[in-house]
gemmi code that builds the backbone of each chain (N, CA, C; Angstrom):
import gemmi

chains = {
    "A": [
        ("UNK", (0.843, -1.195, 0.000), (0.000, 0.000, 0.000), (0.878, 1.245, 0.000)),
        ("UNK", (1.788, 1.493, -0.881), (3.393, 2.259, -0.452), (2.116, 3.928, -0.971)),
        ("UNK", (2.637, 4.640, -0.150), (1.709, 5.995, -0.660), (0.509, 6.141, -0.211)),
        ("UNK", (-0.135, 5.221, 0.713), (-0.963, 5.521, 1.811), (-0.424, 5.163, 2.982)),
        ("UNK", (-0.899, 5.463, 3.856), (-0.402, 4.931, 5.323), (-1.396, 3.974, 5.924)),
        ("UNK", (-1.033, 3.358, 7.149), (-2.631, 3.002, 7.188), (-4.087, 3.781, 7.753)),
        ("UNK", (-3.202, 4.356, 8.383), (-4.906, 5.662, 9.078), (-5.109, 6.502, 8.228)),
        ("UNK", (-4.483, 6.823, 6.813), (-5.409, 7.498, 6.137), (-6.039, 6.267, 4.853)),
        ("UNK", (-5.372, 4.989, 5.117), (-6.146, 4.275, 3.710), (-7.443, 3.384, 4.493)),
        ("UNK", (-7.543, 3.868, 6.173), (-8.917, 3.405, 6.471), (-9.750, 4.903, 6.830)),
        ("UNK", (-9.197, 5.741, 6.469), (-10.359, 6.696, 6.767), (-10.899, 7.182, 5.193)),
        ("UNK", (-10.665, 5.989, 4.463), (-11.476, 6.012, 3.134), (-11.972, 4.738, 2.827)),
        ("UNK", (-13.112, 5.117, 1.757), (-13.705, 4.213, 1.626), (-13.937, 4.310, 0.563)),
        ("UNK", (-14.096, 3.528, -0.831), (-14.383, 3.016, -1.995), (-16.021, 2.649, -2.018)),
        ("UNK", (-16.590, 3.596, -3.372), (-17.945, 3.128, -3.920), (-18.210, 3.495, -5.074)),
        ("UNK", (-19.748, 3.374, -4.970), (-20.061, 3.477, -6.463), (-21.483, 4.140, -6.237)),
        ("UNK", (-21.671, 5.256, -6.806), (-22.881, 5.934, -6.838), (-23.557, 6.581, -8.160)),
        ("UNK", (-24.624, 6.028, -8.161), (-25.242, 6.336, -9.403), (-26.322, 7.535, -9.321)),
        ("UNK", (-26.204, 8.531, -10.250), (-27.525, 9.507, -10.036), (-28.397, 9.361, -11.768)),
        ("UNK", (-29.232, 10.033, -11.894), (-30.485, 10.493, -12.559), (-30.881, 11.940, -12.660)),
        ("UNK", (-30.831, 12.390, -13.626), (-30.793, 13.855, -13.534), (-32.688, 14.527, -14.722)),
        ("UNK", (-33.304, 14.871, -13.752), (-34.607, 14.830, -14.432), (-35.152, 16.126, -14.300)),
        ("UNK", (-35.655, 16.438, -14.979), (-36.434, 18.506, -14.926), (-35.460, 18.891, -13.993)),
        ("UNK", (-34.483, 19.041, -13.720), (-33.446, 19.977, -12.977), (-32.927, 19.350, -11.888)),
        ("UNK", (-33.813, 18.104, -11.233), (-33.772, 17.367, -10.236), (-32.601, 16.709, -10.192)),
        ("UNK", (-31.586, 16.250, -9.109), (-31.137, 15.040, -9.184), (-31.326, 14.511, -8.271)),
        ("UNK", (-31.130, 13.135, -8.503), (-31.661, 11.796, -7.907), (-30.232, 10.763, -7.452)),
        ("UNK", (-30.282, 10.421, -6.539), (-29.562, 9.201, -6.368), (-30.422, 7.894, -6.549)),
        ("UNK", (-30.008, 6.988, -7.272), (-30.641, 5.619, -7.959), (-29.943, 4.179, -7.501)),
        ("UNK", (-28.737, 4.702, -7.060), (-27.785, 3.333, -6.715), (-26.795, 3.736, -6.072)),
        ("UNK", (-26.312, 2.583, -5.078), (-24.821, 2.866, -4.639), (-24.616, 1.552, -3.897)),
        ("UNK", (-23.257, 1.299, -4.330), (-22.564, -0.069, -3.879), (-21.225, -0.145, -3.268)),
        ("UNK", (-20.867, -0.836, -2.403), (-19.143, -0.669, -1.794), (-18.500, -2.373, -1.936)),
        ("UNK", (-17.707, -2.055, -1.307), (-17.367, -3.233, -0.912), (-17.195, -4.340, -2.271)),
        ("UNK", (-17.794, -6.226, -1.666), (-17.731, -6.344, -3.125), (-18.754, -6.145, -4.205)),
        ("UNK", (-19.437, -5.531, -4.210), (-20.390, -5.303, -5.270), (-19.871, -4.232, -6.153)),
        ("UNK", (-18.840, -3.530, -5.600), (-17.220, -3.331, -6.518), (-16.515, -3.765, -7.897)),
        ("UNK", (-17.229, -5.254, -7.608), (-16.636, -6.409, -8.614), (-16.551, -6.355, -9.924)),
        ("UNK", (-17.876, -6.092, -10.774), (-17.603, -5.401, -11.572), (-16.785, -4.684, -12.331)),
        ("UNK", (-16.218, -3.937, -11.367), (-15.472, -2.861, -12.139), (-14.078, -3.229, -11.852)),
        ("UNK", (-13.832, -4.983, -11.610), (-12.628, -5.278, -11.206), (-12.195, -6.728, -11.980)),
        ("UNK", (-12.253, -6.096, -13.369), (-12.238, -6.611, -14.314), (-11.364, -8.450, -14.594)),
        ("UNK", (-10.160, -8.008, -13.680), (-9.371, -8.902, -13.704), (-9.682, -10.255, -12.841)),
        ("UNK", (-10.609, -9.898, -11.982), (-11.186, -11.016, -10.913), (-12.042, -11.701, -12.145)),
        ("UNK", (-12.997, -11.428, -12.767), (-13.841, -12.115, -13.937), (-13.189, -12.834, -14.215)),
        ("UNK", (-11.744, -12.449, -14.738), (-11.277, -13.260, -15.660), (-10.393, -14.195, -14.532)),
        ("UNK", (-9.493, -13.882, -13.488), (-9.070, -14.934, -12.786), (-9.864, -15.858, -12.484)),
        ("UNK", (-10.987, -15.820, -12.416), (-12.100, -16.392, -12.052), (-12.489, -18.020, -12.826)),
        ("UNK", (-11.687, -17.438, -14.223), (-11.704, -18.706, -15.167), (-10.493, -19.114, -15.578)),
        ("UNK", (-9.399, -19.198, -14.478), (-8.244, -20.067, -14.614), (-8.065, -20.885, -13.210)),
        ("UNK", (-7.333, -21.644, -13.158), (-7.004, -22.911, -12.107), (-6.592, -22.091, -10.608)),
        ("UNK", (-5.853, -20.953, -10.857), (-5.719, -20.718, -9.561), (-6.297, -19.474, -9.211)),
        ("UNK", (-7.526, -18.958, -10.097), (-8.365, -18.256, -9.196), (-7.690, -16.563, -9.069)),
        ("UNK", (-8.428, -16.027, -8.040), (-8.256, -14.574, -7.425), (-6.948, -14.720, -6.357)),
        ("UNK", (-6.526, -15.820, -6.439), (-5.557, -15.822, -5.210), (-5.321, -15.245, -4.371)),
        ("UNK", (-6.799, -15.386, -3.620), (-6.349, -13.939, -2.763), (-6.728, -14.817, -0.726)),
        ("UNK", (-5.825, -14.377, -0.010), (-5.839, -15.432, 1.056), (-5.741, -13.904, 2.478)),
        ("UNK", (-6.039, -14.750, 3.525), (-6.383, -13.986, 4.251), (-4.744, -13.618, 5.219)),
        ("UNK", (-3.729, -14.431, 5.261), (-2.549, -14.250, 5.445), (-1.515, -14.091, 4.735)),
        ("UNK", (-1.290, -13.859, 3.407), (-0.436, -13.590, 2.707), (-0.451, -11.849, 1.938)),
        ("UNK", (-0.057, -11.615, 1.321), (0.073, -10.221, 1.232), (-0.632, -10.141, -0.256)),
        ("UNK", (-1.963, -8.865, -0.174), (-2.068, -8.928, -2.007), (-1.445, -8.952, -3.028)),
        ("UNK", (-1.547, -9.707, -3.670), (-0.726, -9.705, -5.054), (-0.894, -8.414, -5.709)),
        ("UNK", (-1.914, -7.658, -6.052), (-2.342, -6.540, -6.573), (-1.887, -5.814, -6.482)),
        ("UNK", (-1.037, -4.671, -7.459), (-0.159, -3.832, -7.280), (-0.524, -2.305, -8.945)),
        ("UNK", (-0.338, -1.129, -8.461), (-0.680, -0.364, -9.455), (0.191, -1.250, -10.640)),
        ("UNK", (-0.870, -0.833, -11.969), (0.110, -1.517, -13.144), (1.522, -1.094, -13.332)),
        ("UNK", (2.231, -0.156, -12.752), (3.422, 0.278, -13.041), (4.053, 0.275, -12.197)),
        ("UNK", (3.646, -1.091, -11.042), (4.549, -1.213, -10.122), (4.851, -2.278, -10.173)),
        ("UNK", (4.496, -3.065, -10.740), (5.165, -4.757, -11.147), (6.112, -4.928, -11.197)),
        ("UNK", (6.711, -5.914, -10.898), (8.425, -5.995, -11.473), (8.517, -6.169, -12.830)),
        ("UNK", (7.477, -7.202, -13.377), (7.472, -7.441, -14.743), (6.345, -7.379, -15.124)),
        ("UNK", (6.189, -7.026, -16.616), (5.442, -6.613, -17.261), (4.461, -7.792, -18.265)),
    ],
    "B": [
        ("UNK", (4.228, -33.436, -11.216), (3.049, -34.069, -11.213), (1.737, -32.812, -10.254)),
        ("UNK", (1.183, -32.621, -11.140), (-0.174, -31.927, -10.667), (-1.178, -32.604, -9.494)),
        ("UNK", (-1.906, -32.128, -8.829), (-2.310, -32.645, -7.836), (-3.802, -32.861, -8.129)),
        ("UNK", (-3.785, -32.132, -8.900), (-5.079, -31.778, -9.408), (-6.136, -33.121, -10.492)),
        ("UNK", (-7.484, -33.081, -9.860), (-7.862, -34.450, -10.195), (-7.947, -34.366, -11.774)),
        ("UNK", (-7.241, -35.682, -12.093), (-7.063, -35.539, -13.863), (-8.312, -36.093, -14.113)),
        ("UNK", (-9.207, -36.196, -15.539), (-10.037, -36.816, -16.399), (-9.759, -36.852, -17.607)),
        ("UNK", (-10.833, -37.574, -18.258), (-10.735, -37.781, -19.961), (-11.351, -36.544, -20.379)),
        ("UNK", (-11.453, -36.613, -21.890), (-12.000, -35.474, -22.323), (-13.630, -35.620, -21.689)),
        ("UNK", (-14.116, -37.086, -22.006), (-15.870, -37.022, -22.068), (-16.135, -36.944, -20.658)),
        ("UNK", (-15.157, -37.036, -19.720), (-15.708, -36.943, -18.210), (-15.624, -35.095, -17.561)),
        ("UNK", (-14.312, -34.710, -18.725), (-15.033, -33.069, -18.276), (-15.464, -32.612, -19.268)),
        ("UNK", (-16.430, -32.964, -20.690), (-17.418, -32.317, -20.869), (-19.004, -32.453, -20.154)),
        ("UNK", (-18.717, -33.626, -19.971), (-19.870, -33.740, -18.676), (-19.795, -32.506, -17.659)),
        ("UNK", (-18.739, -32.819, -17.183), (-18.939, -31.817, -16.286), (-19.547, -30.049, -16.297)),
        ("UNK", (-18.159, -30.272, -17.898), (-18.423, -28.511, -18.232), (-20.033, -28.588, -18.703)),
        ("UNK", (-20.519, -30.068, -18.849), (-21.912, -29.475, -19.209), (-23.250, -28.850, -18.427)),
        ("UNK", (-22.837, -30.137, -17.045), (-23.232, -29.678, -15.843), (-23.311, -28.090, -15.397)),
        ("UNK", (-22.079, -27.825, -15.338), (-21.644, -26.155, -14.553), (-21.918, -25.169, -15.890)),
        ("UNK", (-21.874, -25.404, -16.977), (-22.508, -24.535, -18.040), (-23.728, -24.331, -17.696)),
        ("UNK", (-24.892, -24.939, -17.232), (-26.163, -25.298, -16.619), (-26.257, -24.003, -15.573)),
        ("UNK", (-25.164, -24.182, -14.325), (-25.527, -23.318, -13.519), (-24.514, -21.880, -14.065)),
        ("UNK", (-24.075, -21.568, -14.715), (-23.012, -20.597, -15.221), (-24.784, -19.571, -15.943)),
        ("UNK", (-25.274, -20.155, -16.716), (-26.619, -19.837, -17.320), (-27.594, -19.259, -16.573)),
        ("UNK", (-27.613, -20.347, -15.292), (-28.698, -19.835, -14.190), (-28.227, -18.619, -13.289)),
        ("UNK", (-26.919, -18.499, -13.541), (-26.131, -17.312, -12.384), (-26.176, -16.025, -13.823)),
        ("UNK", (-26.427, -16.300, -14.945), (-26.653, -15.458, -15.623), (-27.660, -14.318, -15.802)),
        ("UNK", (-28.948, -15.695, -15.807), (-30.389, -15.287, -15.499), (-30.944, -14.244, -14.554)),
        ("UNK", (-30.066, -14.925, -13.335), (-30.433, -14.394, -11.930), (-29.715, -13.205, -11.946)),
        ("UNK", (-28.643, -12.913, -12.471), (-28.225, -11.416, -12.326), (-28.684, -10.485, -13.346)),
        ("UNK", (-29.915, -11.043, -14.834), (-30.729, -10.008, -15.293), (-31.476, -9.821, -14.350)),
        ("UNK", (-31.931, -10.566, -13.010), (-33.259, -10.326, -12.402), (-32.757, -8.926, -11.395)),
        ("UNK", (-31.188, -9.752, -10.602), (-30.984, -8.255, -9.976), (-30.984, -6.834, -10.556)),
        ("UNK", (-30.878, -7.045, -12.173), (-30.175, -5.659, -12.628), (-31.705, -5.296, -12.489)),
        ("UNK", (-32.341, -5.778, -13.260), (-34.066, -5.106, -13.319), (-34.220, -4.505, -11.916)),
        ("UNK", (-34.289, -5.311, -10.941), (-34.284, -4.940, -9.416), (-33.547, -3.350, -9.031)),
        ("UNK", (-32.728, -3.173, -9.660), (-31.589, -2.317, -9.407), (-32.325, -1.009, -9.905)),
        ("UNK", (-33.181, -1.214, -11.074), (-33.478, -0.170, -11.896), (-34.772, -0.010, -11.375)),
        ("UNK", (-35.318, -0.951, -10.326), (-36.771, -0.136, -9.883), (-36.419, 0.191, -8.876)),
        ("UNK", (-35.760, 0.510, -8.546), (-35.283, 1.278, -6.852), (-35.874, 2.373, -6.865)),
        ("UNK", (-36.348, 2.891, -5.923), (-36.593, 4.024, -5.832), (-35.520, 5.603, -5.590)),
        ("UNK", (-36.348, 6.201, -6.234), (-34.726, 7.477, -6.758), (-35.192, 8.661, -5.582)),
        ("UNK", (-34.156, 9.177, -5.118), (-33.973, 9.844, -4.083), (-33.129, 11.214, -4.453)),
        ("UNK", (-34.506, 12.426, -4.073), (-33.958, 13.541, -4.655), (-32.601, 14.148, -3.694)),
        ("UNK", (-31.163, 14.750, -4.229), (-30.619, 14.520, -3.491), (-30.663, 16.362, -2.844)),
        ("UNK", (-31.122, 16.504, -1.727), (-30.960, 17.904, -1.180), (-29.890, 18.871, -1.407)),
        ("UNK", (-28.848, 18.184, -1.022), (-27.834, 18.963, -0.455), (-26.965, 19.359, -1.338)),
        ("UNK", (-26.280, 20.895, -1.271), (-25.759, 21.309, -2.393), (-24.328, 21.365, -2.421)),
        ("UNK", (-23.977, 19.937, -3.363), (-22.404, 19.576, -3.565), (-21.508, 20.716, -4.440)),
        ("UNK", (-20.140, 21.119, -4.410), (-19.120, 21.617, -5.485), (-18.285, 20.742, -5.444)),
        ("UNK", (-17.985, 20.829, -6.709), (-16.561, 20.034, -6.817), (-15.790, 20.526, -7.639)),
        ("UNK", (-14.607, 20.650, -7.205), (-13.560, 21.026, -7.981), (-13.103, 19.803, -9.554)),
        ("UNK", (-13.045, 20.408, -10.539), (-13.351, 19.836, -11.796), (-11.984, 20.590, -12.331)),
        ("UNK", (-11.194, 19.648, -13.805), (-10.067, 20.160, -14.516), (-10.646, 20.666, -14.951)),
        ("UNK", (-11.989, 21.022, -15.511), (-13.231, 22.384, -16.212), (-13.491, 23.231, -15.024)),
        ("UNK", (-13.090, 23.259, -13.853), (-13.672, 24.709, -13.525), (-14.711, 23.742, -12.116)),
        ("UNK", (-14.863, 24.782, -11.061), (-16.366, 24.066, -10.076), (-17.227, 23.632, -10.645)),
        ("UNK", (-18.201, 22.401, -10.119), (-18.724, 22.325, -10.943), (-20.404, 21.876, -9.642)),
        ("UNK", (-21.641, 21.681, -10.000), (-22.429, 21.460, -9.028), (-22.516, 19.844, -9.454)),
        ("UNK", (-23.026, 19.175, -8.511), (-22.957, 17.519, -8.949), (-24.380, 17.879, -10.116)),
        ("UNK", (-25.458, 18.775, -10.143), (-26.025, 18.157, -11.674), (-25.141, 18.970, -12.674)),
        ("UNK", (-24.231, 19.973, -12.417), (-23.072, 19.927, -13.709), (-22.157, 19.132, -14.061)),
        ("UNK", (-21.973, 18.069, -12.866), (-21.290, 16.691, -13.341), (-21.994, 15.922, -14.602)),
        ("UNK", (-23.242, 16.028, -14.602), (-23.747, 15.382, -15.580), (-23.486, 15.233, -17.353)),
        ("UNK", (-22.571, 16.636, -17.478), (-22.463, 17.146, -18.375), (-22.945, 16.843, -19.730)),
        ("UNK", (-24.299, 17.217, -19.523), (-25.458, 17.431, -20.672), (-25.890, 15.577, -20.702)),
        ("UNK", (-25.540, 15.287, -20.194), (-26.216, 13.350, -19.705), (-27.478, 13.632, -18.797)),
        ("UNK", (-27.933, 12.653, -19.472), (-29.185, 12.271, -17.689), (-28.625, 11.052, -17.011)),
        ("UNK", (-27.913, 10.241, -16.992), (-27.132, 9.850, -16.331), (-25.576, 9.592, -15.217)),
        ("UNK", (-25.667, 9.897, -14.380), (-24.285, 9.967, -13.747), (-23.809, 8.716, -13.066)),
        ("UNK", (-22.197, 8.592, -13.000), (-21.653, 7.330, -12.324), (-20.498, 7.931, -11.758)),
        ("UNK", (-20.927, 7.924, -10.213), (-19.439, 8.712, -9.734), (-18.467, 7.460, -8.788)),
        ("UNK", (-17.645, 6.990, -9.282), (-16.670, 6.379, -8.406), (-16.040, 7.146, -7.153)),
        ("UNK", (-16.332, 6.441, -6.053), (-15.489, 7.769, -4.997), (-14.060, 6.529, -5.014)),
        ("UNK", (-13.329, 7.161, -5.440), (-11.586, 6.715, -5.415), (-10.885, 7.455, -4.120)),
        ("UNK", (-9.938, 6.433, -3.308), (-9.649, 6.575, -2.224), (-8.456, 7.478, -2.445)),
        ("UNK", (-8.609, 8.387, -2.483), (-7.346, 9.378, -2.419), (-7.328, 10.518, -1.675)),
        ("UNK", (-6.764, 10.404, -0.208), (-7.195, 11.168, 0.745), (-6.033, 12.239, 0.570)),
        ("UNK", (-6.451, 13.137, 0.919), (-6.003, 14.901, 0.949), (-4.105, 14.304, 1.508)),
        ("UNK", (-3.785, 13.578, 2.502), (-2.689, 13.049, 2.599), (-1.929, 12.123, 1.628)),
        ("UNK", (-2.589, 10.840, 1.540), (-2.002, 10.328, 0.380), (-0.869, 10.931, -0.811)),
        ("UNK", (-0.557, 10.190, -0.985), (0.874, 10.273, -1.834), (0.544, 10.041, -3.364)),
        ("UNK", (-0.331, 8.334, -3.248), (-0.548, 8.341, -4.424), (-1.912, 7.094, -3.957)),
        ("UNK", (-2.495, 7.007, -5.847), (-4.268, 6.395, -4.524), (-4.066, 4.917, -4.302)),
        ("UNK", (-4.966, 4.804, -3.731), (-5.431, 2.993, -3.599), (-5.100, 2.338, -4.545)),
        ("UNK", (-4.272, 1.100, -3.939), (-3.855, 0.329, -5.665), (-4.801, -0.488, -6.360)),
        ("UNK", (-5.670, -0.709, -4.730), (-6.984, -1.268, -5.470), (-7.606, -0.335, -6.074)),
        ("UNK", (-8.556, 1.365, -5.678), (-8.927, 1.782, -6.633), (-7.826, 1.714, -7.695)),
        ("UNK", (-6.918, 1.971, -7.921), (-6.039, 2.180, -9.300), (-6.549, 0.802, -10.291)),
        ("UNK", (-6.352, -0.441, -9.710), (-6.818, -1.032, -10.813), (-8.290, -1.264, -10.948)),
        ("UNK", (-9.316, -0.585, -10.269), (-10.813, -0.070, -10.801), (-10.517, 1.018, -11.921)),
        ("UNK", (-9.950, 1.838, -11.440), (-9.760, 2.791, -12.844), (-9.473, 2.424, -13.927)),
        ("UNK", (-8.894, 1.307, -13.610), (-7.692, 0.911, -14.927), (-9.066, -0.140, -15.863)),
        ("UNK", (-9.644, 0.017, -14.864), (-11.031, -1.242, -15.671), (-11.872, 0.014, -16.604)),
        ("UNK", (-12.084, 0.809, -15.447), (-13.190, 1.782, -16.004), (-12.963, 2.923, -16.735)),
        ("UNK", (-11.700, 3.643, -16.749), (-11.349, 4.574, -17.594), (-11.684, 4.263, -19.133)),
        ("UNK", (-11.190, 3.027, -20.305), (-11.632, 2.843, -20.959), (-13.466, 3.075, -21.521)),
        ("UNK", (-13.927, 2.393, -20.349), (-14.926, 2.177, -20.736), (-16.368, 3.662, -20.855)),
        ("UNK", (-15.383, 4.974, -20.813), (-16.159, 6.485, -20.914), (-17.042, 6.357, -21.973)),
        ("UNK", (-16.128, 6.045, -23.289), (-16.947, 6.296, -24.677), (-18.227, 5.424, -24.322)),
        ("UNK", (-17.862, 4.183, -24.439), (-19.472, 3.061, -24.341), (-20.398, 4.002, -23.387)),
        ("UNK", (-19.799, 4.395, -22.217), (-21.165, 4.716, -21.450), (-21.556, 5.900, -21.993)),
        ("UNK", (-20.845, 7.008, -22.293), (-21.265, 8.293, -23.456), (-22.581, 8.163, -24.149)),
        ("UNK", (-22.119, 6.854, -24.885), (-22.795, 6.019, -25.705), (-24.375, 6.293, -25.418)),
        ("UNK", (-24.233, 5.872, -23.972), (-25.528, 5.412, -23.389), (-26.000, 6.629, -22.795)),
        ("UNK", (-25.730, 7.518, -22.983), (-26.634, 9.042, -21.877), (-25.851, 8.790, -20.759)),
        ("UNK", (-24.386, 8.342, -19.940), (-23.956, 8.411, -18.847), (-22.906, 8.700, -19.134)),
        ("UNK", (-22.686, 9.128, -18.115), (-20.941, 10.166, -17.555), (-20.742, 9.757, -16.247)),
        ("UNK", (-19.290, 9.133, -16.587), (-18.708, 8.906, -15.743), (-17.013, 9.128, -15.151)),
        ("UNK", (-17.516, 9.313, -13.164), (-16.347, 10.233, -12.967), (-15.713, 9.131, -12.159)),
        ("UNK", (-14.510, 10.033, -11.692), (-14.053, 9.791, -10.252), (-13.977, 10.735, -9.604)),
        ("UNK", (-14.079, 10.863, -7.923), (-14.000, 11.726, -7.047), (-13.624, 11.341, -5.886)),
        ("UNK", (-12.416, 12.082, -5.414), (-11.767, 11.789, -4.561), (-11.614, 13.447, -3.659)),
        ("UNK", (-11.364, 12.759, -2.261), (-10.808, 14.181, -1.321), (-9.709, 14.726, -1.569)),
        ("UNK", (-9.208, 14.210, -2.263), (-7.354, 14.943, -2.053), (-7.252, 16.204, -3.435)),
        ("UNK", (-6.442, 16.897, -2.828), (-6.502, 18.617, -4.142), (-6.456, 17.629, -5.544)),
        ("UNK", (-6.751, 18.765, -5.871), (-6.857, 18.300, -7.661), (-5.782, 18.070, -8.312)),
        ("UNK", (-4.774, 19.404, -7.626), (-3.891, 19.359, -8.324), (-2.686, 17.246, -8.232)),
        ("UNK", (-3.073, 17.175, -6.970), (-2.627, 15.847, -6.771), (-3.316, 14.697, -7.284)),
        ("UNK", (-4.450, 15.019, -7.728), (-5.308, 14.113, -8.671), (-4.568, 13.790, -10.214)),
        ("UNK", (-4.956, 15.416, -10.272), (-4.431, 15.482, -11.813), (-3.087, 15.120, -12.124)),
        ("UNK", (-2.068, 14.940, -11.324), (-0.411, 14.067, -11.843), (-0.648, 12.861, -11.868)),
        ("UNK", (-1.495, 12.286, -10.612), (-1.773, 10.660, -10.310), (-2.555, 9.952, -11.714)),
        ("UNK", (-3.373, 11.191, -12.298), (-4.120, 10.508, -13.257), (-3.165, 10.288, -14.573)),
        ("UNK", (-1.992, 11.618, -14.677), (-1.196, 11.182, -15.829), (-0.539, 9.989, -15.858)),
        ("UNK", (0.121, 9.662, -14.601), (1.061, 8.794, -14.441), (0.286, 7.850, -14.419)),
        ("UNK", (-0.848, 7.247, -14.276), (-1.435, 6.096, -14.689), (-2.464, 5.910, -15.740)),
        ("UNK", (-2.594, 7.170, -16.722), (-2.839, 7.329, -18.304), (-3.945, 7.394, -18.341)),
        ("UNK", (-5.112, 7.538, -17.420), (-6.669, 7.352, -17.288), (-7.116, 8.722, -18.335)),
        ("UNK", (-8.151, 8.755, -18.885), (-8.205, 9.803, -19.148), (-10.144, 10.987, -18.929)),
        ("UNK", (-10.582, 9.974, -17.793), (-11.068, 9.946, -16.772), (-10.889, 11.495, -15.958)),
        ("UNK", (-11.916, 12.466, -15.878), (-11.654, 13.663, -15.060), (-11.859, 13.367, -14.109)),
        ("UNK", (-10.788, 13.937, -12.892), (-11.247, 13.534, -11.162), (-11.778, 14.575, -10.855)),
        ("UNK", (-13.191, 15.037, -10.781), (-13.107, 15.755, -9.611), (-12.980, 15.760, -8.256)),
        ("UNK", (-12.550, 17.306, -7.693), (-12.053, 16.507, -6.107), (-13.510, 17.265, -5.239)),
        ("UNK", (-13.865, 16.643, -4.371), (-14.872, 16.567, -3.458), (-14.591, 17.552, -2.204)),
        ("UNK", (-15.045, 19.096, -2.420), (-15.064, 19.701, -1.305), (-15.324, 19.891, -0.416)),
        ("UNK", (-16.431, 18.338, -0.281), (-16.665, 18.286, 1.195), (-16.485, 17.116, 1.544)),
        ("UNK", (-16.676, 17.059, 3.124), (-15.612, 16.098, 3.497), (-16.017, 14.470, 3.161)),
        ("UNK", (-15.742, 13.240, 3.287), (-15.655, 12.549, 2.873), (-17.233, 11.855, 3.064)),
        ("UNK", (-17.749, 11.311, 4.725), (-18.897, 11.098, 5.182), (-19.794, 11.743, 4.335)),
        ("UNK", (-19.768, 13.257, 3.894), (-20.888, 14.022, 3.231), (-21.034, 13.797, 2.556)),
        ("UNK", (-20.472, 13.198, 1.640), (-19.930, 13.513, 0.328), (-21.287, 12.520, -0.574)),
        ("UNK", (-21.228, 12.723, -1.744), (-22.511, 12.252, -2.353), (-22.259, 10.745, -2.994)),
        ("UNK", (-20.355, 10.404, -2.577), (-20.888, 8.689, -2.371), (-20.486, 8.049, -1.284)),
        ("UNK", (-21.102, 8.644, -0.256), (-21.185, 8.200, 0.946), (-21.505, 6.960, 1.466)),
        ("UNK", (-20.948, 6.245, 2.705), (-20.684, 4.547, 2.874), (-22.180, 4.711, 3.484)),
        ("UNK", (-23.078, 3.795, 2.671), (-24.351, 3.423, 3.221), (-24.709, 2.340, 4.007)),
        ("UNK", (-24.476, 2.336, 5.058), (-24.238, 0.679, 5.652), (-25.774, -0.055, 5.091)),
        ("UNK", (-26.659, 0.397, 5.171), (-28.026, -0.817, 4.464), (-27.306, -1.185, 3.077)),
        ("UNK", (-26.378, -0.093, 2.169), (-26.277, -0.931, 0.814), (-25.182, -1.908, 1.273)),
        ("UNK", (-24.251, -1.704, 2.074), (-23.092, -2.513, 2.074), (-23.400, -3.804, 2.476)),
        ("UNK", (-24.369, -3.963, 3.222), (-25.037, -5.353, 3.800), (-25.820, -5.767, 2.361)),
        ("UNK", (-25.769, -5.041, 1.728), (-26.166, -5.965, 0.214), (-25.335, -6.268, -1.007)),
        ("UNK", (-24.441, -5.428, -0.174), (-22.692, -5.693, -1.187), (-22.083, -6.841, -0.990)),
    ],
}
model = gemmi.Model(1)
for chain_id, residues in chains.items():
    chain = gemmi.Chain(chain_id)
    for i, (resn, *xyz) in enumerate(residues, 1):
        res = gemmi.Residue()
        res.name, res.seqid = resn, gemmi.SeqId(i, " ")
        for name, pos in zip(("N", "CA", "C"), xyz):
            atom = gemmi.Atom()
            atom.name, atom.element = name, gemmi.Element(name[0])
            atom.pos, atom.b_iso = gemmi.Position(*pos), 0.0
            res.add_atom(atom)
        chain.add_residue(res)
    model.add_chain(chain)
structure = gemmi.Structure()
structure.add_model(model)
structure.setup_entities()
């Protein structure tokens, strides 16, 4: 998590909010956190349809890293 | 040697024929949620948001920009932060592409995060999005994608 710390990467939170905008009005219509996230986490779909999955475990460290922080490409 | 239980071909098309079966039914069932999704009831929103925009302030129905649809990602990039969430980063990295299609469709879609703009706007070069952040002038709880604990218990 290099570039957050941890008390500021829990005093945020990740979502998804949808509005509707009608005779001048707006509307909120949707909103999702957590995993209903999924969606828009394109790469889980697809790990999803190989042998080892999202690999993702509750003691080991995420694999997930910005794309330009990989070692390899 | 793999550990993994081997078969013939005809014993995993059986199978794949089986789980094709429920792959179909998990298909079905998530047209039923989306319908579900779209009769929700819409909630006028009171309170009067700004956000700082690479166009200038903007009010959340000027987010819309000339859409009747809006999709605002709140991306974790707090006013401290350095650089954002690597998990949001690879949400962006899903959804930035996908502007034109939703264009397409009468929707606009953002990201919005707490942290200055100006720290938005390098984070967004260096990871090529081309995705406008606006940044959210108020504080995070307020903010118009605020953590709803009834939706999260359905997340």
């Amino acid at each position: 998590m290099c570039g957050t710390d941890a008390a500021g990467y829990v005093a945020e939170g990740p979502g998804l909010s949808v509005y509707a905008l009608s005779d001048g009005t707006v509307y909120r219509t949707y909103v999702s956190t957590a995993r209903g996230l999924e969606p828009a986490m394109a790469y889980y779909a697809l790990l999803d349809r190989t042998p080892s999955g999202r690999d993702e475990s509750a003691t080991e460290p995420l694999w997930l890293r910005r794309h330009d922080e990989y070692e390899t490409s | 040697m793999t550990e993994h239980r081997i078969g013939t071909q005809e014993e995993w098309q059986a199978a794949r024929a089986e789980l094709l079966a429920q792959e179909k039914e998990h298909t079905r069932r998530g047209d039923e949620l989306a319908a579900k999704r779209r009769e929700l009831p819409w909630v006028p929103v009171e309170k009067e948001y700004t956000f700082e925009t690479e166009r200038g302030a903007k009010t959340l129905a000027g987010l819309f920009d000339g859409r009747s649809q809006l999709m605002v990602y709140h991306f974790m990039f707090g006013p401290d932060y350095e650089a954002g969430c690597p998990v949001c980063t690879s949400i962006a990295d899903t959804l930035a592409p996908q502007v034109p299609h939703l264009k397409a469709k009468d929707t606009t879609l953002l990201l919005a995060s707490r942290a200055p703009l100006a720290k938005l706007t390098v984070y967004k070069k260096r990871m090529g999005w081309g995705i406008r952040p606006p940044s959210n002038r108020t504080r995070a709880c307020a903010g118009p994608t605020r953590r709803d604990t009834s939706q999260r218990a359905l997340a």
